[in-house]
C-alpha positions in Angstrom: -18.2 4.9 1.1 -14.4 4.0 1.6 -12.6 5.2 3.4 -9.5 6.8 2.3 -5.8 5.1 2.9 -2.4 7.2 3.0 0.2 4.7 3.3 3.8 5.4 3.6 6.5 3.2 2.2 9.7 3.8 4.1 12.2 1.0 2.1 15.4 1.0 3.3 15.5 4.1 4.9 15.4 5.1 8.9 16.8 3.4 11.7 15.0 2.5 14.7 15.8 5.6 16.6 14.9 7.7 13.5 11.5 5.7 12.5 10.7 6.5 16.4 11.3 10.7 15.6 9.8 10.5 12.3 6.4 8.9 13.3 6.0 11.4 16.8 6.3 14.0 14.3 3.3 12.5 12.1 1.2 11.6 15.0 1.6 14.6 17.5 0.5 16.3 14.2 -2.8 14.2 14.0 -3.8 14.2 17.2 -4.1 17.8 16.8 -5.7 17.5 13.8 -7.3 13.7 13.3 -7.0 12.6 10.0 -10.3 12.0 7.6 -8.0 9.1 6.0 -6.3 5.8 7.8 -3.1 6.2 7.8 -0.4 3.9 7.7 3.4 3.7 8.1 5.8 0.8 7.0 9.1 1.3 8.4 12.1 -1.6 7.9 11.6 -4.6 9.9 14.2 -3.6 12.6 12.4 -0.4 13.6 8.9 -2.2 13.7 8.7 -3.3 17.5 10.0 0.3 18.3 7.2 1.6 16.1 4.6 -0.2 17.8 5.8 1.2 20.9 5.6 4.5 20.0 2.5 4.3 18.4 0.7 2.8 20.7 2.4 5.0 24.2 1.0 8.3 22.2 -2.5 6.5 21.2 -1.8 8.0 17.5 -3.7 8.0 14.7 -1.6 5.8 12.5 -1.8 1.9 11.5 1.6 -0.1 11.4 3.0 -1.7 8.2 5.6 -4.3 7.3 7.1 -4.1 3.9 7.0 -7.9 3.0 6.9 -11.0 4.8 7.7 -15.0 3.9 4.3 -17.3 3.3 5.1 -19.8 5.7 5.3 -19.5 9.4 8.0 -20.7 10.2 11.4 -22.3 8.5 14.5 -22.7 7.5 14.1 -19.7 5.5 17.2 -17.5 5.9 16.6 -13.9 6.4 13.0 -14.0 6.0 10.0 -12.9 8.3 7.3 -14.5 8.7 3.3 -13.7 9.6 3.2 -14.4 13.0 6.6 -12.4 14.0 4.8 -9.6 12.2 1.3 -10.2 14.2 3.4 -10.3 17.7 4.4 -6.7 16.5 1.2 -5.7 16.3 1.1 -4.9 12.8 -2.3 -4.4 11.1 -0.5 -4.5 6.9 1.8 -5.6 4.5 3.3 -4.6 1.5 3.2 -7.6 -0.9 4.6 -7.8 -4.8 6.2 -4.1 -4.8 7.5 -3.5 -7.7 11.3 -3.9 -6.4 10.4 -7.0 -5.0 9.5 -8.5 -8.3 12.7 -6.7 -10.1 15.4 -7.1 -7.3 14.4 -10.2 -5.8 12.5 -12.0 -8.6 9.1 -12.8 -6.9 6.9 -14.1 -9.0 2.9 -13.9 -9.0 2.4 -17.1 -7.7 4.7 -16.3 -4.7 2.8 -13.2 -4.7 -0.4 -14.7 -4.0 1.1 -17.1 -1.5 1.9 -14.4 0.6 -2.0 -12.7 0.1 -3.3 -15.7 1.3 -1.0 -16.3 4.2 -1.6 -13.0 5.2 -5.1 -13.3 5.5 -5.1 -16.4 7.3 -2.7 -14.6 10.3 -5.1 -11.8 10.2 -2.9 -9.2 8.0 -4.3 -6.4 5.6 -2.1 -7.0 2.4 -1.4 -4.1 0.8 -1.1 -6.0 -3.4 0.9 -4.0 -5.7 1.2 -4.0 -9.1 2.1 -2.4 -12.2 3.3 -2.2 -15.6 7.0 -1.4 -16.9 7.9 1.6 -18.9 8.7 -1.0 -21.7 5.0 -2.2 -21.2 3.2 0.7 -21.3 4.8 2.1 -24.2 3.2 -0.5 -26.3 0.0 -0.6 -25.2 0.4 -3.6 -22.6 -0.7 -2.2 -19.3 -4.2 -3.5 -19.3 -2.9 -6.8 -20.1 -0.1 -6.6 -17.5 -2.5 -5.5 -15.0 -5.1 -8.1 -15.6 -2.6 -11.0 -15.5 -1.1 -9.9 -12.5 -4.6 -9.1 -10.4 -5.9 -12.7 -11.7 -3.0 -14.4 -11.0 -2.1 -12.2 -7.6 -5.5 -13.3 -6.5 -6.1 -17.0 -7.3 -8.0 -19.3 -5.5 -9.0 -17.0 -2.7 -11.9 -16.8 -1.0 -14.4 -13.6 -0.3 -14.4 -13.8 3.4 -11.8 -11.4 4.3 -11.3 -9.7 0.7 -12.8 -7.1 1.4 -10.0 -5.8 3.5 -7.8 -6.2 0.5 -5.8 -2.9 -0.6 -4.4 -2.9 -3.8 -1.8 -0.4 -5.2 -1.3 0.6 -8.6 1.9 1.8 -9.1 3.3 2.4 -12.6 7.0 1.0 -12.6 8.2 3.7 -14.7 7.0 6.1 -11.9 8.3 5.0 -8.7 11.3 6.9 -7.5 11.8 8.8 -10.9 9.7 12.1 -10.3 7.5 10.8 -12.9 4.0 9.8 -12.1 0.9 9.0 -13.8 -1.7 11.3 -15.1 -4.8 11.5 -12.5 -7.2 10.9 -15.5 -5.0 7.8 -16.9 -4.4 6.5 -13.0 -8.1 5.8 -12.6 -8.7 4.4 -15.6 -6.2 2.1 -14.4 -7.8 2.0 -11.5 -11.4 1.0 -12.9 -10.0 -1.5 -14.6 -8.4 -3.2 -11.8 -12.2 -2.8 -9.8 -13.6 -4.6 -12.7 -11.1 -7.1 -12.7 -12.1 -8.3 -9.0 -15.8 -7.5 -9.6 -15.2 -10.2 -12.3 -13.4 -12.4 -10.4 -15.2 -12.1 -6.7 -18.4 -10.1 -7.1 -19.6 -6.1 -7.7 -20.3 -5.9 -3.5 -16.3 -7.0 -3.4 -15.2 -4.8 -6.3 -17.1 -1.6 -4.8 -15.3 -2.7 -1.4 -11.8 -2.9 -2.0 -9.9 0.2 -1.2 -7.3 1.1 -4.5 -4.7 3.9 -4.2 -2.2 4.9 -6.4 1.4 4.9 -6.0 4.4 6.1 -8.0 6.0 9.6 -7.0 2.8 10.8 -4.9 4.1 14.1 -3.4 2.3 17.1 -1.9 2.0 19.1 -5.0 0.3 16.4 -7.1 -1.7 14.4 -4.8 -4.7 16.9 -4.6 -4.7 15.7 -8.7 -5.4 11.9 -7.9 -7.7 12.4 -4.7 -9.8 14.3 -6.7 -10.4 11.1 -9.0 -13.6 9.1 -8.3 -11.6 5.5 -8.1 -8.8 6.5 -6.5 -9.0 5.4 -2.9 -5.9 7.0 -1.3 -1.9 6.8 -2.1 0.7 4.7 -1.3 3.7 6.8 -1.1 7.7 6.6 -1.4 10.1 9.3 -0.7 7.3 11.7 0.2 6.7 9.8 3.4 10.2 10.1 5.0 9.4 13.9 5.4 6.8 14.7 8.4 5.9 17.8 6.5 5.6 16.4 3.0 3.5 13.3 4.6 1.2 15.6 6.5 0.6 17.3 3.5 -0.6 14.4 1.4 -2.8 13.7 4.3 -4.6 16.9 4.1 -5.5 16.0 1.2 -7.9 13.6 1.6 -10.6 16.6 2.4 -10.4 16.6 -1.2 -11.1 13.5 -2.0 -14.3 13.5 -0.1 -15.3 16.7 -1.6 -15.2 14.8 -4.8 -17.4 12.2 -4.1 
């Protein structure tokens, strides 16, 4: 069985003295009460080393997370981060193709799938986002969306670490709107995408790879999409820069196993 993943997005938001407050608040909480789930936070690059600190002096619970990173190792690549600064950080994931990096910074899919595949050769879990627009989904485009951004996300790798992929569907039209997907339509979504890398790797990698949703996960819908069969956990947004509101989404996962 796999095992659920709550991952928490942070974005722009906390400083490195704040990130420190916000994840003792998470992880005195679960060493109280260990969570049935992995959990994961991604905080912005400055606060990561002080993240690792802290996570590691308390022994919590909780995986760390960068939020992108560059394909190469190292350059003349202005502002950018690379694999190996991330793995001195001791960070176990990273976001890669979020929506707003594909909108705002105009990454493309087959910068997209450089990144997968340099973050499996320095040993990081990519977390591999995608979605369709508003636009999209209105006229019946999101399966072809999603298919020609898994294929593409995806080419030419190889199965020897894949099964440690995570990959996120999150709806554009539902991330940081309030909106978010039906459970029932999420998971059809969701089965697709498994039938996408069954097709493209094999069924024992298909059944492996953990999928979560994403898009406006919050603690009084979540219970909704854990109780869904393909839906392996949440990647969330706003709902993560609360303690409380995070917590809550991780008590959920109790749900999720009752389902299956």
């Amino acid at each position: 069985m796999r095992k659920p993943l709550i991952a928490g997005n942070w974005k722009m938001y906390k400083t490195t003295q704040e990130a420190a407050e916000l994840i003792k608040a998470i992880g005195s909480q679960l060493l109280t009460q260990p969570p049935l789930s992995e959990v994961v936070v991604c905080p912005p690059f400055t606060a990561l080393s002080r993240a690792a600190t802290v996570i590691e002096g308390h022994n919590f619970p909780i995986g760390l997370g960068a939020q992108n990173m560059h394909w190469e190792e190292e350059g003349a690549f202005t502002g950018e981060v690379s694999p190996l600064m991330l793995k001195e950080l001791a960070v176990d994931y990273v976001i890669l193709g979020h929506s707003e990096r594909r909108q705002f910074f105009a990454e493309t899919d087959a910068q997209i799938n450089k990144k997968i595949k340099a973050a499996f050769k320095y040993g990081l879990k990519p977390i591999f986002c995608v979605g369709e627009s508003l636009a999209q989904r209105e006229q019946g485009q999101t399966s072809k969306v999603i298919t020609e951004q898994v294929q593409m996300g995806l080419a030419d790798l190889t199965t020897d670490r894949l099964k440690e992929l995570v990959i996120a569907y999150e709806p554009v039209w539902a991330i940081g709107t309030g909106r978010h997907a039906q459970p029932q339509d999420a998971n059809d979504v969701i089965r697709h995408i498994r039938a996408l890398v069954s097709a493209l790797f094999s069924p024992e990698v298909g059944v492996a790879v953990r999928i979560l949703y994403g898009g406006s996960v919050k603690p009084d819908n979540v219970v909704g999409f854990m109780a869904e069969p393909e839906i392996d956990g949440a990647l969330v947004g706003g709902a993560s820069l609360n303690a409380a509101d995070f917590l809550a989404i991780i008590k959920a996962v109790p749900t999720k196993l009752a389902a299956n």
